[in-house]
N, CA, C, O and CB atoms as a CASP TS submission, in Angstrom:
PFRMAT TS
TARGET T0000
AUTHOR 0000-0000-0000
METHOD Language model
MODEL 1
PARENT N/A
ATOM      1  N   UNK     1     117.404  -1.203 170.386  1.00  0.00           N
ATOM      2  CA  UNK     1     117.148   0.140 169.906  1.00  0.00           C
ATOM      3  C   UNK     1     117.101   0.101 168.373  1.00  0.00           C
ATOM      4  O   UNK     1     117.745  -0.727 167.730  1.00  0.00           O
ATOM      5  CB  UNK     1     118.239   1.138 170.419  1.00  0.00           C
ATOM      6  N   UNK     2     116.359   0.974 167.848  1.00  0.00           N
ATOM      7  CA  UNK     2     115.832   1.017 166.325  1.00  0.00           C
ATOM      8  C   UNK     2     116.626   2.039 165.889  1.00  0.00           C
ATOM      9  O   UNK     2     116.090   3.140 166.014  1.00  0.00           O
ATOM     10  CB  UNK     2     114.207   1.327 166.029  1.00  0.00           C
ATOM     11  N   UNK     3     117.930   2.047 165.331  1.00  0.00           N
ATOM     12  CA  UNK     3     118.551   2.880 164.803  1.00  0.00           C
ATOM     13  C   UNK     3     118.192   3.382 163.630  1.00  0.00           C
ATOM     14  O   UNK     3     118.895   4.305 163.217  1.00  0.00           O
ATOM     15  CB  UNK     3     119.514   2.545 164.781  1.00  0.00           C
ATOM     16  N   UNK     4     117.126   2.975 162.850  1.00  0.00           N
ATOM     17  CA  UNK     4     116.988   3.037 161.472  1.00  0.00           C
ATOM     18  C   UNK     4     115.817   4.060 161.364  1.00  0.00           C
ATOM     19  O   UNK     4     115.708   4.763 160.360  1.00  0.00           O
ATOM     20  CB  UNK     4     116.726   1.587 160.787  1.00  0.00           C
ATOM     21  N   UNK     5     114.783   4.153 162.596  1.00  0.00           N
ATOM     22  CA  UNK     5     114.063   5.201 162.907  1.00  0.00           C
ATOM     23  C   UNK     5     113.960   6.271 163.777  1.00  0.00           C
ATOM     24  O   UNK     5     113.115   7.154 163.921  1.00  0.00           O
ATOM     25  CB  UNK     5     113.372   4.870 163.000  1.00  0.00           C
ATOM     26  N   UNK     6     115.647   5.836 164.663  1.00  0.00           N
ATOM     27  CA  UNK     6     115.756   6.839 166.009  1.00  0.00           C
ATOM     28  C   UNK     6     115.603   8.420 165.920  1.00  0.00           C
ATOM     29  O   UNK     6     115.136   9.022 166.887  1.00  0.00           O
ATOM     30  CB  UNK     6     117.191   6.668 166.632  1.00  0.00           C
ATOM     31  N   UNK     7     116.014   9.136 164.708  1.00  0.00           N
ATOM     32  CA  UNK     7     116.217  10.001 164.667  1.00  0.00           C
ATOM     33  C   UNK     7     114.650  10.297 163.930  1.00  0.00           C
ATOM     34  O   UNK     7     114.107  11.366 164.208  1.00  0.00           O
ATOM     35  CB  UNK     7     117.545  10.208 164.216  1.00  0.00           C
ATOM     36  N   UNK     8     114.056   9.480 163.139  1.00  0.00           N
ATOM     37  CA  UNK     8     112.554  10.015 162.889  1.00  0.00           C
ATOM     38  C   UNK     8     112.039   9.966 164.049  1.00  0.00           C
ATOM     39  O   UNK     8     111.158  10.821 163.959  1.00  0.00           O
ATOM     40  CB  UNK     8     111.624   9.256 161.917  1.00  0.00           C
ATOM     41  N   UNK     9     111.991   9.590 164.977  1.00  0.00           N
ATOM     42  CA  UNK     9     111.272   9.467 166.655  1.00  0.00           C
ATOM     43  C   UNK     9     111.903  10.516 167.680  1.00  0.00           C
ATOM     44  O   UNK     9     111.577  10.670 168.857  1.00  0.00           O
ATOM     45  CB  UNK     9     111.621   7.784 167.448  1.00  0.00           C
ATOM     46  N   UNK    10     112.847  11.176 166.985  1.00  0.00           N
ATOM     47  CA  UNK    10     113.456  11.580 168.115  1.00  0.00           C
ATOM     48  C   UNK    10     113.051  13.295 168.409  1.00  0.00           C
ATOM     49  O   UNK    10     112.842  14.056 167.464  1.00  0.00           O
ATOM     50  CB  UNK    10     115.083  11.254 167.894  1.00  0.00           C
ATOM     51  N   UNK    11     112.997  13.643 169.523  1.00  0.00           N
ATOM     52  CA  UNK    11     112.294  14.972 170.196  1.00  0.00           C
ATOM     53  C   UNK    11     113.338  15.731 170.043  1.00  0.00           C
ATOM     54  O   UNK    11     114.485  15.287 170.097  1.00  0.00           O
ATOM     55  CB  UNK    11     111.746  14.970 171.781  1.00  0.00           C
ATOM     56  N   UNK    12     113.056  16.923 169.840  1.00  0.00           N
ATOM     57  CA  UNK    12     113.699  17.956 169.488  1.00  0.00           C
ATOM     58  C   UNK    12     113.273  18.833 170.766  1.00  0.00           C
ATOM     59  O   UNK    12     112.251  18.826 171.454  1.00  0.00           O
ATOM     60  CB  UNK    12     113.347  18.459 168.011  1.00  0.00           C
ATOM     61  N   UNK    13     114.549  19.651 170.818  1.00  0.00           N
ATOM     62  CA  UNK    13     114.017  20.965 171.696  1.00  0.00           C
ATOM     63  C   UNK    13     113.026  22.327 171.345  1.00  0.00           C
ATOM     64  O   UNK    13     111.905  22.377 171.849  1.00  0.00           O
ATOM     65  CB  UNK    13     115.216  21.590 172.047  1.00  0.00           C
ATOM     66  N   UNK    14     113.513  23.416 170.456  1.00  0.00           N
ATOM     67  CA  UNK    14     113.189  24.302 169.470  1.00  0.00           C
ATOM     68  C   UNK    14     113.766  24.757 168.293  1.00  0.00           C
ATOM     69  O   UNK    14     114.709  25.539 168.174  1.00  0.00           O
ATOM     70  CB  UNK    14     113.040  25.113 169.930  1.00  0.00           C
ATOM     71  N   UNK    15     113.007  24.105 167.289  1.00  0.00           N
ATOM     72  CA  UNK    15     113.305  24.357 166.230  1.00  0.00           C
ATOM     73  C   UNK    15     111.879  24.783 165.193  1.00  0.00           C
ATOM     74  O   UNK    15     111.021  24.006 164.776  1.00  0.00           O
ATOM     75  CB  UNK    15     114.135  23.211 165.907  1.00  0.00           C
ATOM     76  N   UNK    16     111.959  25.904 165.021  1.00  0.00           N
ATOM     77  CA  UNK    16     110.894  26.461 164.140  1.00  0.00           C
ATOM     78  C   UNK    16     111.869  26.589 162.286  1.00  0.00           C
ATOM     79  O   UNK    16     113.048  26.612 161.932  1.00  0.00           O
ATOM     80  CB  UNK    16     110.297  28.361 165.038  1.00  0.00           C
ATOM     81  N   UNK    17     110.175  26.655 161.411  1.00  0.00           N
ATOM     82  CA  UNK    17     110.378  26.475 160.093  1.00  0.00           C
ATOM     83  C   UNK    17     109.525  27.619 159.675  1.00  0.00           C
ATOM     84  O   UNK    17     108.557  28.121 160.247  1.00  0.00           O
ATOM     85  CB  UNK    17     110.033  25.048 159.525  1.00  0.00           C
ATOM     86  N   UNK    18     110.166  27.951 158.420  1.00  0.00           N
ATOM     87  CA  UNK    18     109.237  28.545 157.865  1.00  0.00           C
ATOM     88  C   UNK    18     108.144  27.873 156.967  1.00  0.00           C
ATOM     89  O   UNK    18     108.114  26.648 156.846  1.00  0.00           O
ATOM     90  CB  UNK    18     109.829  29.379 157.292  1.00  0.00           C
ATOM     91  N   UNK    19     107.237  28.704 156.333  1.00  0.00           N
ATOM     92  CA  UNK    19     106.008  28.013 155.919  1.00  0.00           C
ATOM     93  C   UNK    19     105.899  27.114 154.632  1.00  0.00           C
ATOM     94  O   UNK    19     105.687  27.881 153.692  1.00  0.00           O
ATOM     95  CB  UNK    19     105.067  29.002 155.780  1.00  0.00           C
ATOM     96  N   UNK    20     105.946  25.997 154.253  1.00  0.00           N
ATOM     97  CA  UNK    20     106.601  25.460 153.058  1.00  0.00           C
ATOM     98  C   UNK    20     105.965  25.534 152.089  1.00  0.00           C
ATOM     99  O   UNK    20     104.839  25.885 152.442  1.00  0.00           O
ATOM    100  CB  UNK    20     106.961  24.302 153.073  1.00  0.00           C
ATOM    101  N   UNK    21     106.011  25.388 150.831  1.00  0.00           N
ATOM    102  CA  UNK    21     105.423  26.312 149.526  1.00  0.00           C
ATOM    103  C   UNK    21     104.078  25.316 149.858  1.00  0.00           C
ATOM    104  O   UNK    21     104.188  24.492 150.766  1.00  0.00           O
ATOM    105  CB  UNK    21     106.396  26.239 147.538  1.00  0.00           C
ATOM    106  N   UNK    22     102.891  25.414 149.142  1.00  0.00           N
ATOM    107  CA  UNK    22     101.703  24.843 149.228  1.00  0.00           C
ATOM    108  C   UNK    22     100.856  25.048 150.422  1.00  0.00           C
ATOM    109  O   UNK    22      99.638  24.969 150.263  1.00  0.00           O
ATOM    110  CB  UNK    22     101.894  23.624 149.056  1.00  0.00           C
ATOM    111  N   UNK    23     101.532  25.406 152.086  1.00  0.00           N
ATOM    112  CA  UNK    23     101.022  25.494 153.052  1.00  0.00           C
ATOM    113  C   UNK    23     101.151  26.695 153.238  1.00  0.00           C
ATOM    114  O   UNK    23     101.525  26.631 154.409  1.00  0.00           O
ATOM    115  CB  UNK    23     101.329  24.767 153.865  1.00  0.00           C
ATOM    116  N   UNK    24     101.137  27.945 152.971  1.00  0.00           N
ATOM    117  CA  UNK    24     101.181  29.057 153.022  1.00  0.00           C
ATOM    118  C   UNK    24      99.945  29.563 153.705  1.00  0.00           C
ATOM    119  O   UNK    24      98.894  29.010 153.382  1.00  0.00           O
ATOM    120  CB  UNK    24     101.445  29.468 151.868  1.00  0.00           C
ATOM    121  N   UNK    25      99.883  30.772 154.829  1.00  0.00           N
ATOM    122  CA  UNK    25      98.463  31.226 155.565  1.00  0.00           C
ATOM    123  C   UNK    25      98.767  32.583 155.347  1.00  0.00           C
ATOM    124  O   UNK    25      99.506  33.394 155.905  1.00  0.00           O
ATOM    125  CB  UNK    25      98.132  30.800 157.304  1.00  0.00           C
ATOM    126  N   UNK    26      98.053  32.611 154.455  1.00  0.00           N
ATOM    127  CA  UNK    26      97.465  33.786 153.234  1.00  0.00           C
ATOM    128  C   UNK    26      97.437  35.201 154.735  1.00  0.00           C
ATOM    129  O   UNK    26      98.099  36.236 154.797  1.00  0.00           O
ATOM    130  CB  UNK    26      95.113  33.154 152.193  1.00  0.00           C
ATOM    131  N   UNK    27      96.284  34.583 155.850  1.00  0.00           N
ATOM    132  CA  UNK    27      96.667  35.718 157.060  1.00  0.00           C
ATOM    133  C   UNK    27      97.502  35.822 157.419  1.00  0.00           C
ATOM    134  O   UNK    27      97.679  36.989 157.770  1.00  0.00           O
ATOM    135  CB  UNK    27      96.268  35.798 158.083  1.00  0.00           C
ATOM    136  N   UNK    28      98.549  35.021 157.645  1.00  0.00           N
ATOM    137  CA  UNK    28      99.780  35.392 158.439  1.00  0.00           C
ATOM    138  C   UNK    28     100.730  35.392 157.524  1.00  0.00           C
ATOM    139  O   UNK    28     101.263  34.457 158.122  1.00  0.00           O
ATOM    140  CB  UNK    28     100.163  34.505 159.590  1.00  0.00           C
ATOM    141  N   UNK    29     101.619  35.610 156.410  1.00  0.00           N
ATOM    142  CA  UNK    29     102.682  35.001 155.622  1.00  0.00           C
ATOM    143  C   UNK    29     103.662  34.814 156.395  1.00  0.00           C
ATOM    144  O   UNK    29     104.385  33.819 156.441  1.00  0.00           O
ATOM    145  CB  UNK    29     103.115  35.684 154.524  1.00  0.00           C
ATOM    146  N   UNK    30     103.732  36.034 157.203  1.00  0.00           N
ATOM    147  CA  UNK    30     105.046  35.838 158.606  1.00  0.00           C
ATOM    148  C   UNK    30     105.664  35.006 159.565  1.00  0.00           C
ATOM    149  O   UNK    30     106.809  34.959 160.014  1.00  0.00           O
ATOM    150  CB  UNK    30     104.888  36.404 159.451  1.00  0.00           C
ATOM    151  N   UNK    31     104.352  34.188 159.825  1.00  0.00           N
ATOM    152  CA  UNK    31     104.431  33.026 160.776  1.00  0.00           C
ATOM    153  C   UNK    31     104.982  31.931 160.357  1.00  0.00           C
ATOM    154  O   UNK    31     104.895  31.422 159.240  1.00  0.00           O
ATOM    155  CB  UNK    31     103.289  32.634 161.220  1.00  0.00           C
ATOM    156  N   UNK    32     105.720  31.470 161.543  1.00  0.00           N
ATOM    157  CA  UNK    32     106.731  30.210 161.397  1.00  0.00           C
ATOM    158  C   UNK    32     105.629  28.738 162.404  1.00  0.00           C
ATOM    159  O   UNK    32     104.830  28.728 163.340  1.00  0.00           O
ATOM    160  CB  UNK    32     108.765  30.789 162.445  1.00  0.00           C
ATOM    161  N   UNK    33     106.288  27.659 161.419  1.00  0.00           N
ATOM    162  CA  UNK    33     106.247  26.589 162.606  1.00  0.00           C
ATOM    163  C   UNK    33     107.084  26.184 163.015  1.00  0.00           C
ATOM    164  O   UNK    33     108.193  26.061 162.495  1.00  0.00           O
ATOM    165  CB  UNK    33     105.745  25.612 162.527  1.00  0.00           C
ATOM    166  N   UNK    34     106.460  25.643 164.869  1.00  0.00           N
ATOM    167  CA  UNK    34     107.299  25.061 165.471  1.00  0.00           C
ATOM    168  C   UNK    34     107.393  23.579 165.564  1.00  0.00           C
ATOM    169  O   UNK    34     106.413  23.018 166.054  1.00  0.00           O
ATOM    170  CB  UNK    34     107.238  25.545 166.455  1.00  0.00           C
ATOM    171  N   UNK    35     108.233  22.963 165.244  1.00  0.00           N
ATOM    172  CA  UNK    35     108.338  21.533 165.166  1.00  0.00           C
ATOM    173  C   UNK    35     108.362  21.194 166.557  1.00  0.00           C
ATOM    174  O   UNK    35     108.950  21.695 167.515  1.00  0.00           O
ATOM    175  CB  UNK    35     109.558  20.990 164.371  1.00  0.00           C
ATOM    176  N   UNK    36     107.204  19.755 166.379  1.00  0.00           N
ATOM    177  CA  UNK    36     107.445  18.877 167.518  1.00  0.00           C
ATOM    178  C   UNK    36     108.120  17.441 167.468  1.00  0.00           C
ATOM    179  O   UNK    36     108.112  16.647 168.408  1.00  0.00           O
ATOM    180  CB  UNK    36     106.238  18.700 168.048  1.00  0.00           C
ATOM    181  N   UNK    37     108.683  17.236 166.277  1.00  0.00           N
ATOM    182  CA  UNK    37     109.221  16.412 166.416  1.00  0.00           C
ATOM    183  C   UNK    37     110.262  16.247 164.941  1.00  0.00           C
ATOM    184  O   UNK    37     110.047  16.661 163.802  1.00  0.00           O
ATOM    185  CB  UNK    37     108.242  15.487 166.844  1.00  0.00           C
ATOM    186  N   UNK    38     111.236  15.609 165.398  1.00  0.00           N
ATOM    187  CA  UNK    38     112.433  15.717 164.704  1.00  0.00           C
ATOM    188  C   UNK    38     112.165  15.276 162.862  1.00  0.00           C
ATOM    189  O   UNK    38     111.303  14.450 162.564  1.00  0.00           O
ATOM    190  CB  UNK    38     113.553  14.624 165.598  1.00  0.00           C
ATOM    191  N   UNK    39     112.757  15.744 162.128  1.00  0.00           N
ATOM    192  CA  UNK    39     112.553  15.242 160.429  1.00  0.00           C
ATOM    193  C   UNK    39     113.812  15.217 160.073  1.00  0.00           C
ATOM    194  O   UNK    39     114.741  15.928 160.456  1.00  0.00           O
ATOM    195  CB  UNK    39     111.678  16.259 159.286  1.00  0.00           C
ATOM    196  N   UNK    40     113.787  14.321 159.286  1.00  0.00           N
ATOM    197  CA  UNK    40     115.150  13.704 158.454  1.00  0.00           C
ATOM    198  C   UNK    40     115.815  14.720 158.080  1.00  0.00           C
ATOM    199  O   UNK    40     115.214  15.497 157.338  1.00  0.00           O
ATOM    200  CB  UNK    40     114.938  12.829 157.136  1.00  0.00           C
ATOM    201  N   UNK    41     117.283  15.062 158.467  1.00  0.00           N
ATOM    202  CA  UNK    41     117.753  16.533 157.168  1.00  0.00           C
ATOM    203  C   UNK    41     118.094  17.401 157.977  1.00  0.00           C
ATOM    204  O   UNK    41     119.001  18.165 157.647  1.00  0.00           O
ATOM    205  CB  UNK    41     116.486  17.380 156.049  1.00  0.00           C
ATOM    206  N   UNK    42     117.356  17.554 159.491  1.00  0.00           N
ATOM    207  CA  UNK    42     117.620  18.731 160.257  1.00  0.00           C
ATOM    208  C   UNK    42     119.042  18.621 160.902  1.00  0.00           C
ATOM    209  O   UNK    42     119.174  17.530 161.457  1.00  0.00           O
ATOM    210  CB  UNK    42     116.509  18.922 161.337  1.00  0.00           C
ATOM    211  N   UNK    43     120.254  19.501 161.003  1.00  0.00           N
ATOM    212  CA  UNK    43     121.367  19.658 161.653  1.00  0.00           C
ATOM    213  C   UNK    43     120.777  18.916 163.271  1.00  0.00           C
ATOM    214  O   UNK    43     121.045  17.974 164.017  1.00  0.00           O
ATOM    215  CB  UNK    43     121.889  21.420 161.575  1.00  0.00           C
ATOM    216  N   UNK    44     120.106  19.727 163.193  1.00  0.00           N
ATOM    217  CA  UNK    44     119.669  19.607 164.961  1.00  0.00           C
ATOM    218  C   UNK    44     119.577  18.048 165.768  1.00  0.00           C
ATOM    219  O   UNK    44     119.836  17.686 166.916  1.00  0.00           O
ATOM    220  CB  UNK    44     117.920  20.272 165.140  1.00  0.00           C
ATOM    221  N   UNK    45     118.974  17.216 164.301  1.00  0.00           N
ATOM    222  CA  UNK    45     118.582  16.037 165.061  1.00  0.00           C
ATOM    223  C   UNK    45     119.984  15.597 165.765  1.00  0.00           C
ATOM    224  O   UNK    45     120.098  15.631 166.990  1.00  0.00           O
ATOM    225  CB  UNK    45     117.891  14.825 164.050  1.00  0.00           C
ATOM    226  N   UNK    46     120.903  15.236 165.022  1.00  0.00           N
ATOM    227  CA  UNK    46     121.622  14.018 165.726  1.00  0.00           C
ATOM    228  C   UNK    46     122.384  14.286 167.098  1.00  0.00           C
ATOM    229  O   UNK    46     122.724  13.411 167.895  1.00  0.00           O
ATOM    230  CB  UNK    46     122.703  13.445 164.731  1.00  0.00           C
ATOM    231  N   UNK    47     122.632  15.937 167.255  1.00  0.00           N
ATOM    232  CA  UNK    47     123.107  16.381 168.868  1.00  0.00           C
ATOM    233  C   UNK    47     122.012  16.164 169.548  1.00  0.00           C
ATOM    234  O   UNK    47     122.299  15.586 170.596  1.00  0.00           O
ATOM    235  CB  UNK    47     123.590  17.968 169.193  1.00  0.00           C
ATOM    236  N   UNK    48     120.857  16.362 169.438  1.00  0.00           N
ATOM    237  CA  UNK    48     119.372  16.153 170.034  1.00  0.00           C
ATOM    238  C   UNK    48     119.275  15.187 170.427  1.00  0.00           C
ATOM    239  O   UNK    48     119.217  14.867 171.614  1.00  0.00           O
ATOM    240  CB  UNK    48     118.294  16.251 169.335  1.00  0.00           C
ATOM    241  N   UNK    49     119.225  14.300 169.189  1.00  0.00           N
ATOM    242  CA  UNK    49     119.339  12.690 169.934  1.00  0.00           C
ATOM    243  C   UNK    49     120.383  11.923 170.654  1.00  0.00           C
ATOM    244  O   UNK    49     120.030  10.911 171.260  1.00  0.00           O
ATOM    245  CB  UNK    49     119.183  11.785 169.040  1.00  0.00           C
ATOM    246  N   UNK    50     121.623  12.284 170.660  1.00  0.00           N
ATOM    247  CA  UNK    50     122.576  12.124 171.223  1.00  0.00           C
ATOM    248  C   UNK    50     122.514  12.782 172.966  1.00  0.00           C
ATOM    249  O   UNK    50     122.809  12.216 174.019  1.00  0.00           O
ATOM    250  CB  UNK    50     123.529  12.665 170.241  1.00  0.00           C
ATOM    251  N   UNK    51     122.015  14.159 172.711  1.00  0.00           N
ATOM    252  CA  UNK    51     121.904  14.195 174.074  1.00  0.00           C
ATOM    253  C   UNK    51     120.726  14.139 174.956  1.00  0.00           C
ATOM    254  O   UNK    51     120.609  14.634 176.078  1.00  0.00           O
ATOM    255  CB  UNK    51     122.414  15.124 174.342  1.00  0.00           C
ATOM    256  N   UNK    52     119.974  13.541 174.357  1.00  0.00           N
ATOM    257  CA  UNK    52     119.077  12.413 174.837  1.00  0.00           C
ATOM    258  C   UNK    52     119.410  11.076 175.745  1.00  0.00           C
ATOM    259  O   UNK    52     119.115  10.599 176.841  1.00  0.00           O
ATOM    260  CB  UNK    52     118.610  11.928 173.700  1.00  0.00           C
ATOM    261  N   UNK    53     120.240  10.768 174.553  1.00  0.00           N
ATOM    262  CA  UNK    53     120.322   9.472 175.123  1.00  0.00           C
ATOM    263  C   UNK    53     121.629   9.216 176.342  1.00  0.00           C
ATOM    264  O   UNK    53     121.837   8.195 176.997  1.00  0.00           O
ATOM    265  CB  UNK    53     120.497   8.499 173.814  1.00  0.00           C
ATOM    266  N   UNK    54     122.448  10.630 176.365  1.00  0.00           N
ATOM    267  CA  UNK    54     123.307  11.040 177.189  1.00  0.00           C
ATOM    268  C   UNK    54     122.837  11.098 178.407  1.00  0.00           C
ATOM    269  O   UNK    54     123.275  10.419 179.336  1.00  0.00           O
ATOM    270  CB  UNK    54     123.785  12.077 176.857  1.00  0.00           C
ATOM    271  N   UNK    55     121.827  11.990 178.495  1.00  0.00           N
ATOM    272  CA  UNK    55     120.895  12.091 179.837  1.00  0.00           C
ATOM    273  C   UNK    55     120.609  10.791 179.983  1.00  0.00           C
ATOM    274  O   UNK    55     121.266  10.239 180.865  1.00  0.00           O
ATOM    275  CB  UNK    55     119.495  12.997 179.798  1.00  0.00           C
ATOM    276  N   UNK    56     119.709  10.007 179.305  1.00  0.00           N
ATOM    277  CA  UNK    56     119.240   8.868 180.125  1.00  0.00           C
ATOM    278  C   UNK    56     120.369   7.894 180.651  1.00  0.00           C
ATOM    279  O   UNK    56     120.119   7.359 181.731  1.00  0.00           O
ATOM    280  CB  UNK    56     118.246   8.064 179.291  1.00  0.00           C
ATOM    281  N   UNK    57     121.141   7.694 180.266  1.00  0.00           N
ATOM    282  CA  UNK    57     122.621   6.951 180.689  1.00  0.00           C
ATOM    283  C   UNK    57     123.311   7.698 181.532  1.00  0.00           C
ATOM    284  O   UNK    57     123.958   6.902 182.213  1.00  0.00           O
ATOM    285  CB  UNK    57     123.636   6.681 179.529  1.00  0.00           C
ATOM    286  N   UNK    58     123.477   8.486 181.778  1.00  0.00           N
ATOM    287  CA  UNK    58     124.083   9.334 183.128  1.00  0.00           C
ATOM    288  C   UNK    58     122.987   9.232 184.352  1.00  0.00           C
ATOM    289  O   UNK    58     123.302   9.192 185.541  1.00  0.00           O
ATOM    290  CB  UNK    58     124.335  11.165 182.727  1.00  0.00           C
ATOM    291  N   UNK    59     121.535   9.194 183.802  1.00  0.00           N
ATOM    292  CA  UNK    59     120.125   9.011 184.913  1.00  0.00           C
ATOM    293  C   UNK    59     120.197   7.879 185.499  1.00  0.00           C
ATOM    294  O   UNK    59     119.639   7.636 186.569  1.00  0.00           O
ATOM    295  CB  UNK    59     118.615   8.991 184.288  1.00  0.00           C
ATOM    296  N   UNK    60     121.298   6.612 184.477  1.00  0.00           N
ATOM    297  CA  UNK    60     120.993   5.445 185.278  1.00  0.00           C
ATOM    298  C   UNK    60     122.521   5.166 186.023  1.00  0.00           C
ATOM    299  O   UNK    60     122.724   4.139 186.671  1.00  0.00           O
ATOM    300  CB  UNK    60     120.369   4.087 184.242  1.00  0.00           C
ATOM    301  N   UNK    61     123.008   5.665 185.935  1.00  0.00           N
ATOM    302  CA  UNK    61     124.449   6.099 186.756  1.00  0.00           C
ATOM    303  C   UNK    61     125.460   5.000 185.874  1.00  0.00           C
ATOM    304  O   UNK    61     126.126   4.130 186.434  1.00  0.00           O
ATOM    305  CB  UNK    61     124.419   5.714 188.879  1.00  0.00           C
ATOM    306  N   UNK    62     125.430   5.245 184.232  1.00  0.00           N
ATOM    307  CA  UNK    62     126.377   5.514 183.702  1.00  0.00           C
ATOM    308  C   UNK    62     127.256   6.469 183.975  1.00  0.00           C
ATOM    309  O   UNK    62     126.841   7.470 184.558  1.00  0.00           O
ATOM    310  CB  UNK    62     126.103   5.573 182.864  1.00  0.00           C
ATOM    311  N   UNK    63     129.024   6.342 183.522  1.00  0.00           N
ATOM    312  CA  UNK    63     129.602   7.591 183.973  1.00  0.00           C
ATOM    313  C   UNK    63     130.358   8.412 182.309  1.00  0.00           C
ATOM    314  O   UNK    63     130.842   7.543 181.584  1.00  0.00           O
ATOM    315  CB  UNK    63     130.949   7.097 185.402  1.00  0.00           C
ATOM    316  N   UNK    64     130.413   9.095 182.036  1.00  0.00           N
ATOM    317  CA  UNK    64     131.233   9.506 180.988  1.00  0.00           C
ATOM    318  C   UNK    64     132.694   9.392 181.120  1.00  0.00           C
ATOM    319  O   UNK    64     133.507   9.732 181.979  1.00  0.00           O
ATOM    320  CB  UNK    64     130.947  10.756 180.727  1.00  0.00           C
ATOM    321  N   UNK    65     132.762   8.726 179.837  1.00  0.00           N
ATOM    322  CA  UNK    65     134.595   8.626 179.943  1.00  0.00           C
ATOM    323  C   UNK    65     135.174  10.185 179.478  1.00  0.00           C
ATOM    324  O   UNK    65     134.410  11.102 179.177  1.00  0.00           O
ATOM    325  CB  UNK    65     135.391   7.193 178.556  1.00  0.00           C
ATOM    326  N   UNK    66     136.295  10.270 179.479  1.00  0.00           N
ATOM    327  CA  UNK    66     137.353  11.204 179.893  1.00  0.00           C
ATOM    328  C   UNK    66     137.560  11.571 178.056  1.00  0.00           C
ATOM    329  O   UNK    66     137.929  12.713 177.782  1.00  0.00           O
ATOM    330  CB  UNK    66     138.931  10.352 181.008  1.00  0.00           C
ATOM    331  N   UNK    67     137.339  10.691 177.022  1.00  0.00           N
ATOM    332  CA  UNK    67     137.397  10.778 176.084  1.00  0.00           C
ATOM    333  C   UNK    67     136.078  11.711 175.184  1.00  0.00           C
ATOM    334  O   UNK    67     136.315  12.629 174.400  1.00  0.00           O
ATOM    335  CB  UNK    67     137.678   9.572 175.941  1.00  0.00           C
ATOM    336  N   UNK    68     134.901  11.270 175.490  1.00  0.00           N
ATOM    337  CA  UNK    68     134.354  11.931 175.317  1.00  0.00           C
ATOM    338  C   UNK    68     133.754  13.242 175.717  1.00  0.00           C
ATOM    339  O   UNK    68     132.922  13.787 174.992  1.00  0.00           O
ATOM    340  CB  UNK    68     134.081  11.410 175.189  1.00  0.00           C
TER
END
């Protein structure tokens, strides 16, 4: 596993942005984007990716310890 890019690769659920200076749509000013995929910086990534990789290890009948 590529730890050094996991979290640039990693899928997000919903997380919308607002419009960042230079990309502004003059018709809409209101409108947000929705990210499809995770960026460096966001709170969101590392529970995201974590419970990612939670699911797939419980899918392969890993079990969770009592600690976590």
């Amino acid at each position: 596993m590529d730890l050094k890019s996991a979290f640039l690769n990693g899928y997000i659920d919903e997380v919308y942005v607002s419009q960042p200076p230079g990309f502004e749509d003059h018709k809409h000013p209101d409108h947000v984007f929705k990210l499809k995929k995770a960026l460096c910086g966001l709170k969101q990534v590392p529970r995201q990716w974590y419970e990612r990789l939670s699911n797939f290890l419980l899918s392969h009948e890993y079990e969770r310890g009592k600690i976590d």
